[in-house]
C-alpha positions as CSV (number, residue, x, y, z in Angstrom):
1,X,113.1,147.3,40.9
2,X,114.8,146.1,44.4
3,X,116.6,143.2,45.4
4,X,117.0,141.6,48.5
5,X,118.8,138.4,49.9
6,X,116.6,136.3,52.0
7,X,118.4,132.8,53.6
8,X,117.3,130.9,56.5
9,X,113.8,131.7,58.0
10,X,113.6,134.9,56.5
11,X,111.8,133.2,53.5
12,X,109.2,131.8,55.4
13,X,108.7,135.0,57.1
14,X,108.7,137.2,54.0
15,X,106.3,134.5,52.1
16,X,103.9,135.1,55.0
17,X,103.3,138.9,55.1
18,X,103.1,138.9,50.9
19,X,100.3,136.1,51.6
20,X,98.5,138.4,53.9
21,X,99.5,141.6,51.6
22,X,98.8,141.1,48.2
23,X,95.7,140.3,46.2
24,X,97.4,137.4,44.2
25,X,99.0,134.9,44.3
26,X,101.2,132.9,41.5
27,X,103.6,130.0,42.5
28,X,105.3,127.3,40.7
29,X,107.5,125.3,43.3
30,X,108.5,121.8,43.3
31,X,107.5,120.4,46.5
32,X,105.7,121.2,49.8
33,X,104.8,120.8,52.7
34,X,101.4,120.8,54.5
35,X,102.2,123.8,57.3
36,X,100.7,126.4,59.3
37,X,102.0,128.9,56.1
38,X,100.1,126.7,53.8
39,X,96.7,126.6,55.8
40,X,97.1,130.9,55.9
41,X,97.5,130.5,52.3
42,X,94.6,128.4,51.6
43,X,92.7,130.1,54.5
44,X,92.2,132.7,51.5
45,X,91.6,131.0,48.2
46,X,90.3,133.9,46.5
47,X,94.2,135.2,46.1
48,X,95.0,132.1,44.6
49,X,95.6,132.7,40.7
50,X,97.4,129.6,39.9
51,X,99.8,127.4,42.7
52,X,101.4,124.5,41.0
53,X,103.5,121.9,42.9
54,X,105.2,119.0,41.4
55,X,105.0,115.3,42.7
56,X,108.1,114.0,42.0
57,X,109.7,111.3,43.5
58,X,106.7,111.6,46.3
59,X,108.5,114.5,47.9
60,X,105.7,116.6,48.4
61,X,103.3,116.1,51.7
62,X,100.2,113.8,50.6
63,X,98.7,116.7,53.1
64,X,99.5,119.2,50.9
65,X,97.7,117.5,47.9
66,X,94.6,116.5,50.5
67,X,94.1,120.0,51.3
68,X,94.3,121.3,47.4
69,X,91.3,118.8,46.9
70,X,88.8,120.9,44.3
71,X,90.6,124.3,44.7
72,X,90.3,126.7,42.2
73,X,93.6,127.3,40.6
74,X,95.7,124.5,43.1
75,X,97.3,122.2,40.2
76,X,100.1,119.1,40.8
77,X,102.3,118.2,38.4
78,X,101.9,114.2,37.8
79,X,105.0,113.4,35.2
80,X,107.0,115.5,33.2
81,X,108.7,114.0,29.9
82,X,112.6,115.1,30.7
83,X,114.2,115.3,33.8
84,X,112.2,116.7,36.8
85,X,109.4,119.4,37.6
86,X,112.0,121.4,39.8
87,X,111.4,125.5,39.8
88,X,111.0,127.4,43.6
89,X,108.7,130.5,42.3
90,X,106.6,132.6,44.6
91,X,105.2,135.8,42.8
92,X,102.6,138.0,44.2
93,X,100.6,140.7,42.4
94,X,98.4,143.9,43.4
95,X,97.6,145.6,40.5
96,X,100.6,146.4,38.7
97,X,102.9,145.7,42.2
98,X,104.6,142.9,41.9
99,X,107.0,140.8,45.0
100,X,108.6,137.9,43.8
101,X,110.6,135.2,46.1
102,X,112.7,133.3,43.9
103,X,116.0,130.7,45.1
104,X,116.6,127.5,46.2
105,X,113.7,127.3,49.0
106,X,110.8,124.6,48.5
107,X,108.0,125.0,50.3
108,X,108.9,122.6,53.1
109,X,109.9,122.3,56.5
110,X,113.9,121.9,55.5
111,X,113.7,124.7,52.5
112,X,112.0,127.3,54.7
113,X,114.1,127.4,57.6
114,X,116.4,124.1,58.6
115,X,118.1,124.1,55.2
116,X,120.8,126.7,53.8
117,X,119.0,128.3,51.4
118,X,119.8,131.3,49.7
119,X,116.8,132.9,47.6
120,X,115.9,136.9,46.5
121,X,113.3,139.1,47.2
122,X,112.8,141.3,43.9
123,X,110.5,144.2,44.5
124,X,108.8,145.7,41.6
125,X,105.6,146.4,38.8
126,X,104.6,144.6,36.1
127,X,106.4,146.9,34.1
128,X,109.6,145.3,35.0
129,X,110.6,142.4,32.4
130,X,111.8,140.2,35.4
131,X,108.8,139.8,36.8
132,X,106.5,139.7,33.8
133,X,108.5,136.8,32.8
134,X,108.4,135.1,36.2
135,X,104.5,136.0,36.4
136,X,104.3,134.5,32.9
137,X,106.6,131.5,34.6
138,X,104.0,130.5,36.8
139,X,101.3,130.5,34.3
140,X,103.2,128.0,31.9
141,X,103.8,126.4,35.0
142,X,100.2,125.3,35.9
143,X,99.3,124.6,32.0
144,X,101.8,121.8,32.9
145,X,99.5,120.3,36.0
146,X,96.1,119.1,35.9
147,X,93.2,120.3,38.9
148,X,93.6,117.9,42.1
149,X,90.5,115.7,42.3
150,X,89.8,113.3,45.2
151,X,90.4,109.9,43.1
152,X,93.9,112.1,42.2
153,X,94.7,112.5,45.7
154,X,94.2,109.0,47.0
155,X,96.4,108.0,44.8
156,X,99.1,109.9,45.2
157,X,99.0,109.2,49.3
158,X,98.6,105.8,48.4
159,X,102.2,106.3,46.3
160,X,104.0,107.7,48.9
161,X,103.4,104.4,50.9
162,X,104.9,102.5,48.2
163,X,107.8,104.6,47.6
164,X,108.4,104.6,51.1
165,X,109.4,101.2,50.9
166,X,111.9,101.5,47.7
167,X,115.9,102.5,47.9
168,X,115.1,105.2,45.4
169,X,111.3,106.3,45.1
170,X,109.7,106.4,41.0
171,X,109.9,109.8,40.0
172,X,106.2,110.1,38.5
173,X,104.7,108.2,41.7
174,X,101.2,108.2,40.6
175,X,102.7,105.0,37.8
176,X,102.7,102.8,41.3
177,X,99.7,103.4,41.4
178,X,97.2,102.7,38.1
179,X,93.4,104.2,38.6
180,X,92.2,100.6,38.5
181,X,93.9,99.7,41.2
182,X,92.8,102.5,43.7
183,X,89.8,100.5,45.2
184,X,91.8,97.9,46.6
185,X,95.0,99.8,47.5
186,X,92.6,102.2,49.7
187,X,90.3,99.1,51.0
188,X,89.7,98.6,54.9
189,X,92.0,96.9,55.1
190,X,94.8,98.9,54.2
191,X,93.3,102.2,56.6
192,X,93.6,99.3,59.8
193,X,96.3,100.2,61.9
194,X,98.5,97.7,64.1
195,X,96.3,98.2,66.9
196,X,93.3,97.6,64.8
197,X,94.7,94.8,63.1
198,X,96.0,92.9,66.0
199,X,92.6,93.4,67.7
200,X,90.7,91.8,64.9
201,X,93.5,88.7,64.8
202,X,92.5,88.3,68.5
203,X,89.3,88.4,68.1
204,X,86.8,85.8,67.1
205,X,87.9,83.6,64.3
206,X,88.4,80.7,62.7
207,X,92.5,80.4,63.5
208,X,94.0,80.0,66.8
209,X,96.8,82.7,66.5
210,X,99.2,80.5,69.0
211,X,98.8,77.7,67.0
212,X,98.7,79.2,64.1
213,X,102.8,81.0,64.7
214,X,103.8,78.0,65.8
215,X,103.0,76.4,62.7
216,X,104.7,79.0,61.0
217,X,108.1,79.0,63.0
218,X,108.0,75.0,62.6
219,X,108.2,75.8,58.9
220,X,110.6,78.8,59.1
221,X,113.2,76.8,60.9
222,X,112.9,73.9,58.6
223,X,113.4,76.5,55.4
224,X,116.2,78.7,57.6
225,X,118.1,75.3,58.0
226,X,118.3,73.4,54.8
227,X,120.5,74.6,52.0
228,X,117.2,74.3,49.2
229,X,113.1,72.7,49.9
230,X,114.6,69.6,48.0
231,X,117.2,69.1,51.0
232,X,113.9,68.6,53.0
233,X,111.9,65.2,54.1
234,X,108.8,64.2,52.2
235,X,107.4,64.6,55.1
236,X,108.0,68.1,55.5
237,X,108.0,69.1,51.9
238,X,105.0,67.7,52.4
239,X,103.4,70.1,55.5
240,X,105.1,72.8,54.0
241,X,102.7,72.3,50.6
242,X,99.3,71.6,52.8
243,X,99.3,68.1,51.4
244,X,100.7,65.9,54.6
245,X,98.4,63.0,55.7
246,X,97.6,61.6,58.9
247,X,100.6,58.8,58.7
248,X,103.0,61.6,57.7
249,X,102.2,63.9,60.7
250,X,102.1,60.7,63.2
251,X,105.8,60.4,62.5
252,X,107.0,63.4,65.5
253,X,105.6,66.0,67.3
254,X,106.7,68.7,64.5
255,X,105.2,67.3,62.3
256,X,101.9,66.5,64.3
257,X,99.9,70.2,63.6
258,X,97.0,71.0,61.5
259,X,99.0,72.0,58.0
260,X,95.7,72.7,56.4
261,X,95.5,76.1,58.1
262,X,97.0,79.0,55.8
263,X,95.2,77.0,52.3
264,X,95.2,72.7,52.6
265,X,96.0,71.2,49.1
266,X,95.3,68.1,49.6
267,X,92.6,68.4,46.8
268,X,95.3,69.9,44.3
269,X,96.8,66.0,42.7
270,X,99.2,67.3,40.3
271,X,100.7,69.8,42.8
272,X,100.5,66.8,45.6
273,X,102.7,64.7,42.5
274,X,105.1,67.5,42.3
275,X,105.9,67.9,46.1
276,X,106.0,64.1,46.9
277,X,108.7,63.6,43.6
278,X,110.8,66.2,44.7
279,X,110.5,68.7,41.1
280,X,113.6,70.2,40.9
281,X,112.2,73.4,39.8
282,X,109.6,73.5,42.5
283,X,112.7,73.4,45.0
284,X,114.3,76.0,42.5
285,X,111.3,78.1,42.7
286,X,110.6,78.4,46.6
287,X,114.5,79.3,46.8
288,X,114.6,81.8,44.8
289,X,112.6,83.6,47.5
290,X,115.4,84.8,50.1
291,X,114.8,83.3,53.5
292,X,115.0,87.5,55.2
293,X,115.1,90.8,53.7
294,X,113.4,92.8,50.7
295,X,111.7,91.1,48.4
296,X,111.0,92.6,45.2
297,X,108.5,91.9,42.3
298,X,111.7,90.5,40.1
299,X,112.1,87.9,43.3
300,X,108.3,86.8,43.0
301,X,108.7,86.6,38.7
302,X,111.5,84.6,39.2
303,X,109.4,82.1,41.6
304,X,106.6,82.2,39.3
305,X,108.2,81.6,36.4
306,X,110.0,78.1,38.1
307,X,107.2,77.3,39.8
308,X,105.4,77.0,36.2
309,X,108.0,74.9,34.8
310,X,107.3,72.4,37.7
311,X,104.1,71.9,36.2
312,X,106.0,71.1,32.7
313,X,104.7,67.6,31.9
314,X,101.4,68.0,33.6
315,X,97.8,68.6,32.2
316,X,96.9,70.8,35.0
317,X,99.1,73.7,35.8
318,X,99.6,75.0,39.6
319,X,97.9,78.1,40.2
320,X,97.6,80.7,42.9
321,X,96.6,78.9,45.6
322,X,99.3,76.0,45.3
323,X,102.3,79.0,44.4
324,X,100.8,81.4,47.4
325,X,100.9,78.4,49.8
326,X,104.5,77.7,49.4
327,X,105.2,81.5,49.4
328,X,103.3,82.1,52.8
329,X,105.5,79.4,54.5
330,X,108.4,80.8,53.0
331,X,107.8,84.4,53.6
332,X,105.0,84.8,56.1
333,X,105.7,88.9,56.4
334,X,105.3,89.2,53.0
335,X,102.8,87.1,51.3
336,X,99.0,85.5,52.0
337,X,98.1,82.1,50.6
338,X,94.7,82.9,48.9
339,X,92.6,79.6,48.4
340,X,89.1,78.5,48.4
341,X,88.2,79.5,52.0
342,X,88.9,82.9,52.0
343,X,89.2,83.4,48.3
344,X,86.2,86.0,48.2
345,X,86.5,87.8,51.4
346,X,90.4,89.1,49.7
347,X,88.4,89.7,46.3
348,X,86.1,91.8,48.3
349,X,88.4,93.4,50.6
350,X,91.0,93.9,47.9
351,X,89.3,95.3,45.2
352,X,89.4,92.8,42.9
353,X,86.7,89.8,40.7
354,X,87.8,86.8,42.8
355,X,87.6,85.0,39.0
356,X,90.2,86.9,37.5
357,X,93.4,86.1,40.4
358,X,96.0,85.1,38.5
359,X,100.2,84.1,38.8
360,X,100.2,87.2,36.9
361,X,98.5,89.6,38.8
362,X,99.0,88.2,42.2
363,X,101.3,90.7,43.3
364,X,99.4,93.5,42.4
365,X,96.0,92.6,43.7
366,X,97.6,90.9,46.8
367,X,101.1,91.9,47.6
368,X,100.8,95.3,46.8
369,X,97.9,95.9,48.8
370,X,99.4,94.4,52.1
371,X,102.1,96.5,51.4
372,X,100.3,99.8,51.0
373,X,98.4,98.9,54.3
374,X,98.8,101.2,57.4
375,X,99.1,97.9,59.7
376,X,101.8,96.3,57.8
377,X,104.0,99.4,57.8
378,X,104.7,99.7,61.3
379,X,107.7,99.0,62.8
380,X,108.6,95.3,64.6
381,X,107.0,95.2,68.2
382,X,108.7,93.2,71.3
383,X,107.7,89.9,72.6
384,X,104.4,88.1,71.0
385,X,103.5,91.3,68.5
386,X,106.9,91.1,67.4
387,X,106.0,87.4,66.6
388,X,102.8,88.1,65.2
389,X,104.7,90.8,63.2
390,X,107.1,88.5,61.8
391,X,104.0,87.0,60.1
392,X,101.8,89.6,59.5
393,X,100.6,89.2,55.8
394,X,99.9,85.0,56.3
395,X,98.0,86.1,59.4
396,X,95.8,87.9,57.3
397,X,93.7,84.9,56.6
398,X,92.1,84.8,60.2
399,X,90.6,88.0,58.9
400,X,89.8,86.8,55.4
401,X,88.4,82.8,56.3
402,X,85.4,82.0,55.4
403,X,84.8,78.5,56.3
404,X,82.0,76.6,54.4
């Protein structure tokens, strides 16, 4: 049996003649990369034996996992009860010849060539306990993945999305991402890219998209500026709910705008009762949302929960279209009021029965599905785009209105 050090490049070039050389292949690595190596890999699938990569913490490329779509003997590890899915194994067999690479590399750009790596080449037959035991390796390996379907797939590039967005990404990423919620986290309106999406806002709708920002930054520097909603005027907490009046909106020229774009709830009385007495935990609840930065689901609990205990003393309680109204004037980048008007368009485009929207489910079926949406994830444009950016999930209404 022969041993050889293999750092830098070397790995990548020694993993690409064995793919051309032998008749089998049997890895078990932790994460990869979609690359030219990996296309000559799959360019031959009848070498493949079994090829196992783990998904953890959404390190490997959602390529990768697109291309192992239905391949015989491609597996991904989805969870793994203790600690991590974490081996680098790449064995190769012809007959009773067996080549082994085995170290620190992954399979991706960094681990086969910009990292410092440091991994063996051990040259031998089957006859050798070493690499029996690493060819047995790989085969306990796959037992611990499962075949990569399409539904699979689309959910785990639909989990790298989300992780992308958290300080420290869930190391089984496929739990962001429940089966039932696949249709609407891969709806049209998620594949829409800023491009896309800003052509559709321009184009013909409902909304006036001038009118519409400026309606929005009235109500951003009104929340910016106070110390808590219960600091503000009737009149404003008033426009800011979608339940202002003509004599309210006479009163200056702020004021004077059609608040019954982004959900009027006017029609909503106990929620029109609550706004014009001032509840203490209605002001409670739209502060808890901060005015800039990340917010999380424990931010949008903690609204829900106050906003519910406005509704205390009340036979009716305020449901998503009064809470989402108040949060798209709060945070316009982050959430969409969803009300009567364009109620079934979201169910439809979102993937979910426009009877069953609840406080409790909101962020999932809403929220999560902006968030997961190509157009959303850009970065901030200059000038008016960057405007329009700033308010990119209310926005989403133009799209979604269905007057009548």
């Amino acid at each position: 049996m022969d041993v050889k050090l293999l750092t830098g490049a070397a790995v990548a070039r020694a993993l690409e003649k064995l793919i051309e050389t032998h008749e089998e292949v049997h890895w078990a690595v932790a994460w990869g990369t979609y690359s030219t190596l990996a296309r000559s890999l799959f360019a031959q699938p009848a070498k493949i034996r079994a090829v196992t990569f783990g998904l953890a913490f959404a390190q490997t490329d959602p390529d990768l996992v697109d291309a192992m779509v239905g391949r015989k003997g491609c597996r991904v590890v989805t969870s793994f009860p203790k600690g991590t899915y974490h081996p680098k194994v790449y064995a190769f067999q012809t007959g009773d010849r067996v080549e082994a690479v085995l170290g620190s590399a992954n399979f991706t750009q960094g681990g086969l060539g910009r990292n410092h790596e440091a991994s063996v080449l051990i040259s031998g037959t089957t006859r050798d306990a070493l690499l029996a035991d690493l060819l047995a390796f790989t085969a306990r390996s796959a037992k611990l993945g499962k075949p990569v379907s399409r539904d699979l797939a689309d959910r785990y590039r639909l989990s790298c999305k989300i992780a992308a967005r958290k300080p420290r990404p869930t190391r089984d990423p496929l739990d962001d991402v429940p089966e039932a919620r696949v249709r609407g986290l891969a709806s049209p309106i998620t594949r829409m890219n800023w491009e896309q999406y800003l052509r559709a806002l321009e184009g013909p709708t409902e909304h006036d998209i001038d009118q519409s920002l400026a309606l929005l930054r009235t109500a951003q520097g009104w929340l910016s500026a106070g110390a808590s909603f219960g600091a503000l005027t009737t009149p404003q907490r008033k426009a800011i709910a979608g339940v202002i009046g003509m004599q309210d909106r006479a009163l200056d020229e702020e004021l004077d705008q059609d608040w019954g774009w982004f959900g009027s709830m006017r029609g909503a009385g106990d929620f029109m009762n609550r706004v014009a007495e001032n509840d203490r935990f209605l002001a409670k609840a739209i502060d808890s949302i901060p005015h800039r930065g990340e917010i999380t689901r424990d931010h949008y609990e903690r609204f829900s929960k106050l906003f519910v205990d406005a509704f205390r003393d009340s036979d009716r309680t305020g449901n998503v279209p009064t809470a989402s109204r108040l949060l798209a004037m709060k945070r316009p980048d982050v959430f969409l009021c969803v009300s009567k008007p364009n109620r079934a368009a979201a169910a439809e485009e979102m993937g979910f029965a426009r009877s069953t929207l609840r406080l409790e489910n909101y962020w999932d079926r809403v929220v999560e599905v902006i968030r997961a949406s190509e157009w959303y994830n850009t970065s901030k444009p200059d000038g008016r785009e960057g405007q329009i950016w700033e308010c990119r999930a209310a926005l989403l209404d133009a799209l979604l209105y269905r007057p009548g």
